[in-house]
C-alpha positions, -999 to +999 in steps of 0.1 A: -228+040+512-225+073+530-254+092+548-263+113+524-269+091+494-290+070+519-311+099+525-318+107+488-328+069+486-346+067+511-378+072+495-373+053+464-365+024+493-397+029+509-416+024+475-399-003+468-390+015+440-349+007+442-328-028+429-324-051+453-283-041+458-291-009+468-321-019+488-296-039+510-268-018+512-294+011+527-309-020+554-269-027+562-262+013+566-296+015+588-285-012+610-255+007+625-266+045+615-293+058+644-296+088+620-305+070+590-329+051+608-347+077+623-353+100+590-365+063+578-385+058+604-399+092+604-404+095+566-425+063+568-445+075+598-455+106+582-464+089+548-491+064+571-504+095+593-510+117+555-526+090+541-553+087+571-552+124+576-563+132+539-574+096+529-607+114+509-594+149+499-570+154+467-544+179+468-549+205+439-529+192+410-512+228+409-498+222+441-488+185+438-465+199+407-450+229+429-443+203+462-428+180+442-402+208+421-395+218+455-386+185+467-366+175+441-346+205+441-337+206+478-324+169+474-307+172+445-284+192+462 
């Protein structure tokens, strides 16, 4: 598996959200790619410091809709 399909998987990975081939294909492409495992190590960082950051506000629903579009059209690419 190449660096860019581990990138586009990389969040269903973190959610746990992946089958279990995939899951260790991406943890045998992380053990010898430094890049890989920084954008995993990043992504995962950011998703703890968000979640204490705005543990007791809600993002407006209109918003959640427009971030995720965006995200899914940048990394569909």
């Amino acid at each position: 598996m190449n660096c860019r399909k581990i990138i586009k998987l990389i969040s269903d990975y973190i959610d746990r959200e992946i089958e279990e081939v995939k899951r260790e294909m991406i943890e045998e492409h992380i053990k010898i790619c430094k890049k890989c495992e920084s954008i995993l190590n990043t992504t995962e960082k950011t998703i703890k410091l968000s979640k204490v950051i705005y543990k007791n506000k809600k993002v407006p629903k209109r918003l959640e809709k427009i971030l995720y579009y965006q995200i899914r059209i940048r990394y569909k690419k």
